[in-house]
N, C-alpha and C positions, 0 to 999 in steps of 0.2 A: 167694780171696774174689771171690764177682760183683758186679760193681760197675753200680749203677745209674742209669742217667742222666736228671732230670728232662724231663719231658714239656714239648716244646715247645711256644708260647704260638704263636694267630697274632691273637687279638681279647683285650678287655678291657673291660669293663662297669664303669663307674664312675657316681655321683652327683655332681652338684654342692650345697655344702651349702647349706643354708635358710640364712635369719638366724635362724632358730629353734636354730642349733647353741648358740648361746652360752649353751642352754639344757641340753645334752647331759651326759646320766650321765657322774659322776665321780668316783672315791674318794682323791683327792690333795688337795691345797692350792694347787696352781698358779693359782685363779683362771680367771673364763669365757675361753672362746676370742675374740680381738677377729675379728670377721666380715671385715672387709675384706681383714686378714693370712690368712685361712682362705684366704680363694678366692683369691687368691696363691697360697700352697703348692699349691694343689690343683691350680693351673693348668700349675705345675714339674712333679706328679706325674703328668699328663698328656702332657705332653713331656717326660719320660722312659720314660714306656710307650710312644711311637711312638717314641722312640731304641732301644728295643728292639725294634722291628719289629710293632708291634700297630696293629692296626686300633683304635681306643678309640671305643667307643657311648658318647658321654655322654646320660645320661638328666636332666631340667629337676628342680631344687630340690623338696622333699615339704615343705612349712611344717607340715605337720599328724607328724612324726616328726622330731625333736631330731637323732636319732643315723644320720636314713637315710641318709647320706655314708659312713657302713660296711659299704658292700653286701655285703662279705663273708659278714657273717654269718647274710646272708636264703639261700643255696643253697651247696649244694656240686655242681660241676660234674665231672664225672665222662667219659673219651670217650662213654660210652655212653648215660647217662641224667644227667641234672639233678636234683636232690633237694630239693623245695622244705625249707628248714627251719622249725624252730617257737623262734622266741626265747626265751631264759629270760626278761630282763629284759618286765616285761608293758607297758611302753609301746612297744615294739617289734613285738608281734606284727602290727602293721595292717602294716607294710612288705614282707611277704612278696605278699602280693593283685598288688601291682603289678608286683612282679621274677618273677613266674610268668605275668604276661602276655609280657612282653618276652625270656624265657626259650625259648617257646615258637615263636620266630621259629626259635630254633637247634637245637632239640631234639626230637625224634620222641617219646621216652620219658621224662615225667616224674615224681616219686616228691614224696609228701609225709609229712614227720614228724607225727605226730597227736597233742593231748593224750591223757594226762597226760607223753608226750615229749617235752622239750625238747632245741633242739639250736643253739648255734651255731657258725658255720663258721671263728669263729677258733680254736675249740679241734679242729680236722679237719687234722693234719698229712698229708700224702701222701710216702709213699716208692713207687715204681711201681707198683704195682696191691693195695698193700696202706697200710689207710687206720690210722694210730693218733688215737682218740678220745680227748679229754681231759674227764673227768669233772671239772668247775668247780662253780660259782654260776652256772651261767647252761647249763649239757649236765648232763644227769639221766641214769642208768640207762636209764630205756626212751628216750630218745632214744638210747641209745647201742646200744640191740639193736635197734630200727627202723631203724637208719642199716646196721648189721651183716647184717639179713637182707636189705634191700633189694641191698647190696653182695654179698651171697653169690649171690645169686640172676643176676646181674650178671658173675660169674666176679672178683670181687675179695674179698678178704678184709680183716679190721676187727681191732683190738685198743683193747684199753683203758688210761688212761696216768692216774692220780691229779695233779689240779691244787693242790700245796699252796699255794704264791701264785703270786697275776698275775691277770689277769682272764680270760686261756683261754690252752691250753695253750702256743699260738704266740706267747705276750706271752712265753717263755721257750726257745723254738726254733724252728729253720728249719733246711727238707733244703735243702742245694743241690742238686750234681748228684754223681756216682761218688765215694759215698760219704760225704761232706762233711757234718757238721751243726753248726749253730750253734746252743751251748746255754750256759743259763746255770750256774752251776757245781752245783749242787746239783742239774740234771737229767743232767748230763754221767755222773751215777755210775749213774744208774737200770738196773738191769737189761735192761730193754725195749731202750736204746741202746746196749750195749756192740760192738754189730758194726760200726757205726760212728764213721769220724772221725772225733775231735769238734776243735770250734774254741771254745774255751772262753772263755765271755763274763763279766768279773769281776761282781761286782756290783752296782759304784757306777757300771757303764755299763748293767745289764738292760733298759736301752729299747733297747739297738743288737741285742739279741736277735731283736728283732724284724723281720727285714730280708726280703728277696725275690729268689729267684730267677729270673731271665727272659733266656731264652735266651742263655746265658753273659755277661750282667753281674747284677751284684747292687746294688738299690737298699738305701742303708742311711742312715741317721737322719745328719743334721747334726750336731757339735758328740762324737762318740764316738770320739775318734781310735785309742784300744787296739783295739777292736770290728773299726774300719777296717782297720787297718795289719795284726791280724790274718786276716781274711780276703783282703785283698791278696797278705798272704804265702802264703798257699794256693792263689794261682795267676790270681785273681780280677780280672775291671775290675769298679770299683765307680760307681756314682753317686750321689753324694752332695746329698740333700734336708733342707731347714728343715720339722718337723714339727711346732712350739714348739706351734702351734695345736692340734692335732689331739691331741697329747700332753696337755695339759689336762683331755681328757673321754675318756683312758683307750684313745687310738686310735691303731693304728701304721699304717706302712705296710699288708702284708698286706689289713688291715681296708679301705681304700680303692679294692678293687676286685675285681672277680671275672676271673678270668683259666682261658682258654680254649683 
């Protein structure tokens, strides 16, 4: 088996959130995010992206977009080209205008998803140069062949992965590195994954699914100690973040930053 090793980070692009989060799409019960405790967490999750050796762009609060502190899901970052995306959710669409200006400090080659494509970047797993898409509520078909011919043209290649729950496909897995994937149990069997690891995440932890890797540590959710202790045991240093806030309006790690 070739074993492949995630792409190292050396920048990261994050938001700080508005006070307008506590306004932010959510399909749980937990209640708004309380603001104060937001820009706390967020400020942990910042000093742990420079424990990991990133350079981090913070970009100033967006009051006019609830959800912009999820920049993930405005581009998929790619070595080669950046890929503006097209959000499902429609009060999201304005937040792409701006992460395609500040994109374009980095990037020679930019690509944009177009209606009737929607596309976003939490459902865009990466395993080294080949990208698997999660068709959600929020990544459509022709977002999912726009993203695939831009990538082909690009010298990478695309696959498709059915999102039965979660909110995009990475609210239920993450590559790490040579091999390794963190899935929750009912994607652990998928076809698409059997080549590799899996790190099997039960299901009364499914938020620690959602974790990150960055150049050999892994940022993973507060309070999921199975989640934990199993990815430690595969070899891993982890760092462990309060997300209570962010979890609220249906937002992991991953979602909080675009990584470079």
């Amino acid at each position: 088996m070739v074993l492949v090793q995630s792409q190292m980070f050396s920048r990261a692009i994050v938001r700080i959130p508005s006070k307008s989060v506590v306004n932010g799409l959510c399909s749980n019960n937990f209640g708004p995010p309380v603001y104060e405790q937001a820009i706390e967490q967020h400020s942990e999750y910042v000093n742990a992206l420079k424990k990991c050796g990133l350079d981090v762009i913070v970009l100033d609060p967006d009051e006019d977009f609830p959800d912009s502190t999820f920049v993930e899901d405005t581009a998929i970052l790619t070595p080669d080209v950046a890929i503006i995306t097209n959000p499902g959710a429609p009060t999201r669409k304005g937040e792409t205008k701006n992460i395609k200006s500040v994109l374009a400090d980095f990037f020679q080659s930019i690509e944009i998803i177009k209606y009737p494509g929607t596309l976003d970047g939490g459902d865009i797993l990466v395993h080294g140069n080949h990208y698997y898409i999660g068709l959600s509520t929020r990544t459509n078909e022709g977002g999912a062949k726009q993203l695939t011919k831009i990538l082909d043209a690009h010298g990478m290649s695309a696959s498709t992965v059915e999102v039965e729950n979660g909110l995009h496909l990475k609210s239920s897995v993450a590559y790490l590195d040579n091999n390794y994937l963190v899935a929750l149990e009912e994607y652990a069997i998928l076809p698409q994954f059997k080549k590799f690891n899996i790190l099997s995440i039960d299901t009364h932890e499914h938020y620690a699914s959602n974790c990150v890797w960055i150049n050999g540590f892994v940022l993973v959710p507060k309070g999921f100690p199975r989640a934990k202790n199993t990815i430690e045991d595969a070899g891993y240093e982890t760092i462990e973040l309060d997300m209570s806030e962010f979890q609220k309006i249906d937002g992991g790690l991953s979602c909080l930053s675009l990584r470079f």
